[in-house]
N, C-alpha and C positions, 0 to 999 in steps of 0.2 A: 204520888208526886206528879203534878201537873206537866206538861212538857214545857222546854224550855222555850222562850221567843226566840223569833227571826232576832242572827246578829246583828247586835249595836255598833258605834265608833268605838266602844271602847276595845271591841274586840281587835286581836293582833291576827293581821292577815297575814300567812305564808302560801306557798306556794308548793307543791307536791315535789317532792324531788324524784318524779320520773315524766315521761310525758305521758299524763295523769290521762287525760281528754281519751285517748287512741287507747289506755291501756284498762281503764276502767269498763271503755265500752264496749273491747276485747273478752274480759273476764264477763263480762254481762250476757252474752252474747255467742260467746265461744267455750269458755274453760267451763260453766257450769249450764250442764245440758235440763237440771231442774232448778225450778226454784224452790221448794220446800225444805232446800239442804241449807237457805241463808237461816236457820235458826237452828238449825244442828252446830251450825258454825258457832253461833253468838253463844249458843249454850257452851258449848265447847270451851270459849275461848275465858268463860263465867268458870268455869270450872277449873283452868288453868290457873287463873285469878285467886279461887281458893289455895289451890294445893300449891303455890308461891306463898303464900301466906302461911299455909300450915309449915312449909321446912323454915321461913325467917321467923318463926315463932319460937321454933328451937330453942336459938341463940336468945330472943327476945318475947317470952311469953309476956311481956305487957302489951303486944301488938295488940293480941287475943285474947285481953284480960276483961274487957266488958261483952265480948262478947263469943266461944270457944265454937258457938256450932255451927257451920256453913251452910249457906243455901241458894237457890238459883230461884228469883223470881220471875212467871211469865206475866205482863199486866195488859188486858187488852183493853181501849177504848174505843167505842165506836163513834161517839160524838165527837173527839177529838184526831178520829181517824190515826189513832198511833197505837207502835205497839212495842212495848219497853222489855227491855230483858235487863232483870238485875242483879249485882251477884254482892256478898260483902267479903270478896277477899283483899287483894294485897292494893289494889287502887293502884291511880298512877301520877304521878306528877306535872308538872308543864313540860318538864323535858323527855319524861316516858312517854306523852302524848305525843312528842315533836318525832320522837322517832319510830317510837308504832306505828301510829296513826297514820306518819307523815311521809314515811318511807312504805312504798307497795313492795310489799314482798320481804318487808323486814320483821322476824319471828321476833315477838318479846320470849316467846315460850324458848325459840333456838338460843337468845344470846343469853340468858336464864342457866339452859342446861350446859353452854360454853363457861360459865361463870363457874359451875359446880364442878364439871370436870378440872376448869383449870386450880380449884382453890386445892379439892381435895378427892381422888376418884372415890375413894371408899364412900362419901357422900351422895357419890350420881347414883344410888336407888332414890336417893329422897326425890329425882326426880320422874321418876317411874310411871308416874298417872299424869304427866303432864302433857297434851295431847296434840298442838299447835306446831309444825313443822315449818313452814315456808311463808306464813306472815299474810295470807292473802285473804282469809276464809274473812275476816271483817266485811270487806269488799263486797261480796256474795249479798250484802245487803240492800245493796244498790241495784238491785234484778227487782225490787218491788219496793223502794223507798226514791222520794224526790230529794228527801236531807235527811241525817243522820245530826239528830245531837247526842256527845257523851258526857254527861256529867261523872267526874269522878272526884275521890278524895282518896289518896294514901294513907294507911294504916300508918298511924302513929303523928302522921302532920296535921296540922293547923290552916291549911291550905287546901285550898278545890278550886276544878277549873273544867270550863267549858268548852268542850270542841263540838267543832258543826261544818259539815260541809255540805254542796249537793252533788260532789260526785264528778265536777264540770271543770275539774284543774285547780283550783285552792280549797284552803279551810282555812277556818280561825281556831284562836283561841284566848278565853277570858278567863280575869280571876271570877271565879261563884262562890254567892255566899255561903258562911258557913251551915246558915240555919234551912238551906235551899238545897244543899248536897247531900249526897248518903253518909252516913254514921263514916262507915269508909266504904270502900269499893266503887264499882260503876254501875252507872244507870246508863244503857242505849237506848235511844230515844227514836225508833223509828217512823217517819211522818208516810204514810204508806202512798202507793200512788192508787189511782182511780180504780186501775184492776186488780188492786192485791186487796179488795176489802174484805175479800173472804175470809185471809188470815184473819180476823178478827170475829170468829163464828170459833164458840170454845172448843166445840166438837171438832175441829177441824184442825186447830192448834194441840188440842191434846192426841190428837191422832197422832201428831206428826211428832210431838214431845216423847212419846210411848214409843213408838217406833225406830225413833232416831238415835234415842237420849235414855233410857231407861236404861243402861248398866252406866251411864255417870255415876261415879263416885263419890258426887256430892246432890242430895235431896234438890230435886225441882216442885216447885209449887205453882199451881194456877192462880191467878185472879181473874175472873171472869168479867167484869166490869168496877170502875172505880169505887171504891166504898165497901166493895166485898170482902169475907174472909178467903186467903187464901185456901185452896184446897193440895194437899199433897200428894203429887202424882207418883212421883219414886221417893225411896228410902236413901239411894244413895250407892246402894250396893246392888251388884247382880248375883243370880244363882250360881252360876260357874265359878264365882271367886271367892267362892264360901269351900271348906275342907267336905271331901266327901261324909266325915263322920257327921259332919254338920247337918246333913241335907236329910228329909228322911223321902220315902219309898214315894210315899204320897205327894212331896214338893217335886220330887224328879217326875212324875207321872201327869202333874199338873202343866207346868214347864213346857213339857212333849207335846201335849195337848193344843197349849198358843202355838207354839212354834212351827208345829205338822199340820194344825189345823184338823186334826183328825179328832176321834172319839174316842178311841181304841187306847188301850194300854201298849208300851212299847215291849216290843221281845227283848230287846238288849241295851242296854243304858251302860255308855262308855262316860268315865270324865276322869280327865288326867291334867295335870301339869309337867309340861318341858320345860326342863332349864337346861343352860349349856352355852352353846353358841348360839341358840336360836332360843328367844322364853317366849312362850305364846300357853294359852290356856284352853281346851279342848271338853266341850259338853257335848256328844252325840248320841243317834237313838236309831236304835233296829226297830222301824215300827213293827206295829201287832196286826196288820194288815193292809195290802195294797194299796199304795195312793192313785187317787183319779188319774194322774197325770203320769204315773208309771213309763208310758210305750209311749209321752208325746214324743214324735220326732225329733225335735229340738233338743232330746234328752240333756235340758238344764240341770245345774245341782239347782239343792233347797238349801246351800249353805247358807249361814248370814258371817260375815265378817266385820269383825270391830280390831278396830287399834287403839288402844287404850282407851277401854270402853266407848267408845264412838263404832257407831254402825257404820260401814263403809259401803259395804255390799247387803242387799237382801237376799239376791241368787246367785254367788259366789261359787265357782268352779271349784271347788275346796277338796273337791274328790274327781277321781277318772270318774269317766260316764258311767262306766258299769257297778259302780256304788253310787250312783244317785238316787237309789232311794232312803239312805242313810239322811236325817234331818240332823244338823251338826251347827254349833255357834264355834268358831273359833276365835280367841283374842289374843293380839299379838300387842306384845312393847317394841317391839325392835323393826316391824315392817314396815318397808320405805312404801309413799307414797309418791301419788304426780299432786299435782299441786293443789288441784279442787278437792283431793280425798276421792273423788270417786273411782278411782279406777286404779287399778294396782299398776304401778311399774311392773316392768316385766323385767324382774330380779333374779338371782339364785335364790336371794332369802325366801320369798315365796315360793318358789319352784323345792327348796328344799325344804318349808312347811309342808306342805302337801302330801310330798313323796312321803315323810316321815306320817301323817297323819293316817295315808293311805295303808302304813304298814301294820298301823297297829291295829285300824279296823279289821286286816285282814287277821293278825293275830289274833284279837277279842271273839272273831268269827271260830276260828282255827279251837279254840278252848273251850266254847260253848260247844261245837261238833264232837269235842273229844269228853267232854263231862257232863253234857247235857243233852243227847243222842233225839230226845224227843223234845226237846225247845227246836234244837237246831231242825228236825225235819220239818216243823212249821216254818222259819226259817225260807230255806230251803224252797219247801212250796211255794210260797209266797212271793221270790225274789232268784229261783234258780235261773230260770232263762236269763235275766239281765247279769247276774253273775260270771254268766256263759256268756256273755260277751266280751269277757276280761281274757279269754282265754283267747280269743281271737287279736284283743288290740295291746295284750299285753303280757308278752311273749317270756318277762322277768318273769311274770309273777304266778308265769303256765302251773309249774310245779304244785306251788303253794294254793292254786285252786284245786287243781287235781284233786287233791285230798278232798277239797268240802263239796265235789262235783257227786251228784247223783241223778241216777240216769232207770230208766225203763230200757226192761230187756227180754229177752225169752224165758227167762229163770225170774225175772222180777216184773210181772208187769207194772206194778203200782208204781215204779219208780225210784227205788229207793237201794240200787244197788252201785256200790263205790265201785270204781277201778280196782281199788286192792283187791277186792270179791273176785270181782272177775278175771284177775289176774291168777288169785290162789285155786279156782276151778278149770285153769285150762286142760283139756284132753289131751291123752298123748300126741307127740308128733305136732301140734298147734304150736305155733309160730307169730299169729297175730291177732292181735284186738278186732272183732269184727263188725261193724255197725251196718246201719241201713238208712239213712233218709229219706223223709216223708214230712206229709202234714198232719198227720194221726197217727199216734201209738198203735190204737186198736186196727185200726186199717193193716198199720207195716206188721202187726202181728200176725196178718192173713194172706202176707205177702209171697207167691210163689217161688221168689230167690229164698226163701227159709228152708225151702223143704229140705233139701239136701243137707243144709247146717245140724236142721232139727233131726234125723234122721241118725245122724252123726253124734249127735249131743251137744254139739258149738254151740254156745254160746253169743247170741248177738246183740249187739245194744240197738235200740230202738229210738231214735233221734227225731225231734218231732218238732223244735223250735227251729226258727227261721236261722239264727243264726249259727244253731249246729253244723248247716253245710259248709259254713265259711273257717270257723276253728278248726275243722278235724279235717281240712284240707293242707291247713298250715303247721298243723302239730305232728314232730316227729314220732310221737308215740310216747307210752307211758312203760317205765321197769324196764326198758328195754325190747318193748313189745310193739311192733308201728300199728299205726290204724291201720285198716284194709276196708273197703267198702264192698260190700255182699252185692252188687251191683254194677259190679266196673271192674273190667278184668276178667281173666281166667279167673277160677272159684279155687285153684290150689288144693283143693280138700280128699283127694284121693287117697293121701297117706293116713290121714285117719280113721279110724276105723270106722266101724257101721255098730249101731248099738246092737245090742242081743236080739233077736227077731228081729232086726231090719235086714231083709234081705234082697238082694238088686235084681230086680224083673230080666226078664231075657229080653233081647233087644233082637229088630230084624237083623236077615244078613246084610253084611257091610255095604256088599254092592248094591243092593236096593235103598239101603238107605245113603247110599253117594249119589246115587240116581235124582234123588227124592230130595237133597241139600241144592245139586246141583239145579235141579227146574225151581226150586225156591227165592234162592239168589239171581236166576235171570227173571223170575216174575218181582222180585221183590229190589231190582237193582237201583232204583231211585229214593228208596225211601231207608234200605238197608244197606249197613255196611258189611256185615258178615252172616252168614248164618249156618251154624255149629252142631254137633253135638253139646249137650249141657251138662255139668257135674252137679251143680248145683239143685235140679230136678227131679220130682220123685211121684209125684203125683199128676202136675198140671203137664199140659201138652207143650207150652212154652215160655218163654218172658223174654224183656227185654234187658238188656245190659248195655251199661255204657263202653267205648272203648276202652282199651288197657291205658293208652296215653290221652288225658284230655283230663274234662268236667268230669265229675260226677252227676249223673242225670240229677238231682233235683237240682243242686248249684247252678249248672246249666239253664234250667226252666229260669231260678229264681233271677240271673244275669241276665237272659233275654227278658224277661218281663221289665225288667228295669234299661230296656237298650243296651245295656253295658257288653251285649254280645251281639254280631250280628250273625255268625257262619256259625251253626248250631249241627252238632255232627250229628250222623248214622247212626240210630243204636246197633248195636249186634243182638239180631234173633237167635235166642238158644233152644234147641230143642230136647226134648224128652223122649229119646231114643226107644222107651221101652212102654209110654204109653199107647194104649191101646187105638187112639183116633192115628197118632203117628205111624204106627205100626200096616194100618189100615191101608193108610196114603202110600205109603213106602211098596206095599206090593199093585196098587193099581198105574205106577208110574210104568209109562207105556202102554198099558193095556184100555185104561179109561177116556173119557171126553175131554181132553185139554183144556176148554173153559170150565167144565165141572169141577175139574182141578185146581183151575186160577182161583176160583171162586175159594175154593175150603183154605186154601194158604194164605188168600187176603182175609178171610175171617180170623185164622190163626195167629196171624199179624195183628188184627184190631183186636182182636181179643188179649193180646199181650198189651197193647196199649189201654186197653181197659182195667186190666188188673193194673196195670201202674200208673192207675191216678190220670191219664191222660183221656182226650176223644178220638174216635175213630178216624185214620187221617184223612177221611170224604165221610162226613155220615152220610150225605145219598147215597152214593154208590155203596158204602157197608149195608143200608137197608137195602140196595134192590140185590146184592147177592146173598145176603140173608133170605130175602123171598124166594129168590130161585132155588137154594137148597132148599129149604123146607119142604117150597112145590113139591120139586121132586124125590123128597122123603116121605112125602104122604102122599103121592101118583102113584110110583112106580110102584112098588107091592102090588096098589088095586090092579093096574094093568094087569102084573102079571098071574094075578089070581085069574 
């Protein structure tokens, strides 16, 4: 159908019943931030068109007696620079035009389902798919149209009429002939402006048609240019609204594939329907491997959001951050919008989607771990760290992680040891969960705070993601067992026993090594805050520990790295009373070279900062008392030969 002319005399001017001029170029301008969504809209409101039509056919199937199947057509022209969207539902009359059309912000779709509630509720599902809340989405048109013609004709009259405005404070409208209007419904006639001509490039309409519009409930078709067949882009129906028995392995896997954009098959493929107080529809997917985007900062979801099959959202917060690698479509009937559709109110209903969505992923998770032991450690692999940050921001749901948390330890290097594990292997007398943090498993495996644990047979967990420092600082423990950090603090571990052949080295006498702590903490009184005998040691000469009250050294590290700290404490030097190099130093206190001294305690010192992942706290000065002992470990012999 050609586009309609510029209005004649005969047409009847009105005038907008709001101040149309400020409020048009408001919504232009302000309420919608893209313009690709003005034919999300039109489609939309084509499809609203229908499903009026389909409940008044109820009462009146001769409405939909020449013609029963609904459809949305897209028609583009380029010579004529327009671009029409049409639909054959319920049409509208001169007076449905005057108040639709005529009023901004008045819903045909709202005063529609006020009609259905008031006649009869048990009716208001019949309005269920009908998508049009607050009357303004027409409008959206005017962000790339100079005039809008609407030709329409209501199903079942004899009568068509023509509206046209541009947007500038009135419209008209005419009667149109019969043999000039649609069979029934509307034709919108968009006259586009100079920079929308793109819209008319097919590739670029069907983009947006697919993207937007693909679970409308009623079929959309292309025409590519006048004269064409059209071509059919959707069915009408989405995956999600179809019964699980419906769907088979290979439709869900495909699905996954658009939606994640990945290759991979998914680990876990959830889809449910809620009813109740809240009805919305739920498709989500555990992918089968890492998304690229996994660690972006901005840790967005990949949700998309639809409200009665309309796309709302494409990265929808639909989940906490620490499920965002879950791909999920959710569709709701009942969630309130703001007025452009893009953006959600900030509701309970939504806030109480969510939570409810979030419970069951965790659920779906929680049953795969309990019946599926080797799905879930892929899983697991794949997505534990960002799991573990649920444990940090979300302190409800601590418990219910716990369970599907798996951790590397002394007993488990690979990773794959639960709480409960290590709960039902404590040693006598053991009192708490004991971990370690670090940047490397393998490393904290070599870590000098072990030896006394390992010795003992304790158990430690091996914490190796960024944000293990920050959970297990906040969590009171698991079974009644608190974290304790192998690294901060007294080491507590005296009461336990020593395994079978571990036996504890003789240590010098007391007084020399009080001698020997004392000249350490006045050589060492700027950089350390205490320096001890150690329980924790067994091998090495010393390490470093964080205070009893404060940070944990690596949280510490990772807080000053980010400013978030500025006064960064002493660690406490602990010493290995019974190693040999200490034992050494302990009997030459008083009797040796005072700076030969200084020298082996400031090595002792950066060498404990070296096993803990840290630098020397001068590397000049550690290299040139490195060369001085050496010197004089490869001199003095010769002399004295």
């Amino acid at each position: 159908m050609a586009a309609a002319e510029s209005p004649s005399p005969a047409f009847q001017a009105h005038a907008f019943q709001a101040d149309v001029s400020r409020l048009l170029d408001l919504m232009v301008h302000s309420v919608y931030s893209e313009r690709d969504i003005f034919l999300r809209e039109l489609v939309s409101n084509g499809a609203d068109a229908c499903e009026k039509l389909r409940y008044e056919a109820l009462a009146d199937p001769a409405l939909t007696a020449d013609d029963s199947h609904f459809l949305i057509t897209v028609t583009l022209d380029k010579d004529a620079k327009t671009l029409i969207v049409a639909d054959n539902g319920i049409g509208m009359s001169e007076a449905d035009l005057t108040q639709s059309l005529g009023t901004i912000a008045r819903s045909g779709t709202r005063a529609f389902l006020d009609r259905l509630n008031a006649e009869a509720k048990e009716d208001a599902a019949a309005g269920k798919d009908l998508i049009g809340q607050f009357g303004i989405g027409f409008y959206s048109a005017f962000m790339v149209a100079d005039r809008i013609d609407v030709e329409t004709r209501k199903a079942g009259s004899n009568e068509a009429f023509l509206w046209s405005s541009d947007g500038k404070g009135t419209f008209s409208i005419a009667p149109l002939a019969i043999d000039a209007a649609p069979a029934r419904g509307t034709r919108v006639i968009l006259h586009l402006k100079e920079d929308a001509a793109g819209y008319l490039e097919p590739h670029k309409a069907e983009h947006i048609l697919r993207e937007h519009s693909s679970a409308i409930t009623v079929p959309i078709a292309l025409i590519e240019a006048p004269g064409q067949e059209p071509r059919r882009l959707t069915e009408g129906s989405a995956l999600w609204t179809k019964p699980k028995s419906a769907v088979t392995e290979e439709e869900y896997t495909e699905f996954y594939r658009d939606l994640a954009g990945q290759f991979d098959a998914p680990a876990l493929t959830l889809h449910w329907r809620a009813e109740g107080r809240h009805e919305y529809t739920v498709l989500a997917f555990v992918p089968g491997s890492r998304p690229f985007d996994l660690f972006d900062t901005a840790r967005k979801g990949r949700g998309k959001l639809y409200v009665r099959h309309v796309l709302i959202a494409a990265d929808a917060d639909l989940l906490p951050g620490w499920l965002r690698f879950v791909r999920l479509v959710v569709d709701s009937a009942d969630l309130p919008l703001n007025m452009s559709r893009e953006l959600i109110q900030q509701s309970p209903v939504f806030a109480a989607i969510k939570k409810a969505v979030a419970n069951r992923v965790m659920q779906e998770l929680t049953k795969l771990e309990e019946n599926d032991p080797e799905a879930y450690a892929k899983v697991w692999e794949n997505f534990g760290a960002v799991l573990k940050e649920g444990l940090y921001e979300d302190p409800e749901r601590r418990d219910a992680l716990f369970k599907l948390a798996r951790f590397a330890s002394t007993a488990d290097p690979e990773g794959k040891r639960t709480l409960a594990a290590y709960v039902a292997a404590l040693r006598p007398n053991q009192t708490a969960i004991y971990y370690l943090n670090g940047d490397n498993a393998k490393a904290l495996a070599a870590s000098p705070q072990l030896e006394g644990f390992r010795a003992r047979g304790i158990e430690v967990l091996l914490l190796s993601d960024p944000v293990d420092a920050f959970w297990v600082s906040t969590a009171a423990g698991y079974d009644g067992k608190p974290f304790k950090s192998v690294s901060q603090g007294a080491a507590d571990i005296k009461s336990i026993p020593l395994l079978e052949g571990e036996d504890k080295a003789a240590e010098p006498p007391s007084a020399a090594l009080a001698s020997l702590f004392a000249l350490m903490k006045q050589e060492l009184e700027g950089v350390a805050s205490d320096v001890r005998a150690s329980d924790r040691l067994s091998e090495s000469p010393a390490c470093l520990i964080a205070p009893e009250h404060g940070f944990d050294r690596r949280l510490e590290r990772i807080l000053a790295e980010h400013g978030q700290l500025k006064d960064v404490a002493k660690p406490v030097l602990e010493i290995n009373p019974a190693h040999p190099l200490i034992a050494a130093l302990a009997e030459k206190v008083g009797h040796a070279d005072k700076a030969a001294l200084a020298d082996i305690i400031w090595l002792v010192f950066d060498e404990a900062r070296l096993l803990d992942g840290e630098k020397p706290a001068n590397a000049a000065d550690f290299a040139t008392r490195l060369t001085r002992v050496l010197t004089k470990a490869v001199t003095e012999p010769a002399a004295k030969a």
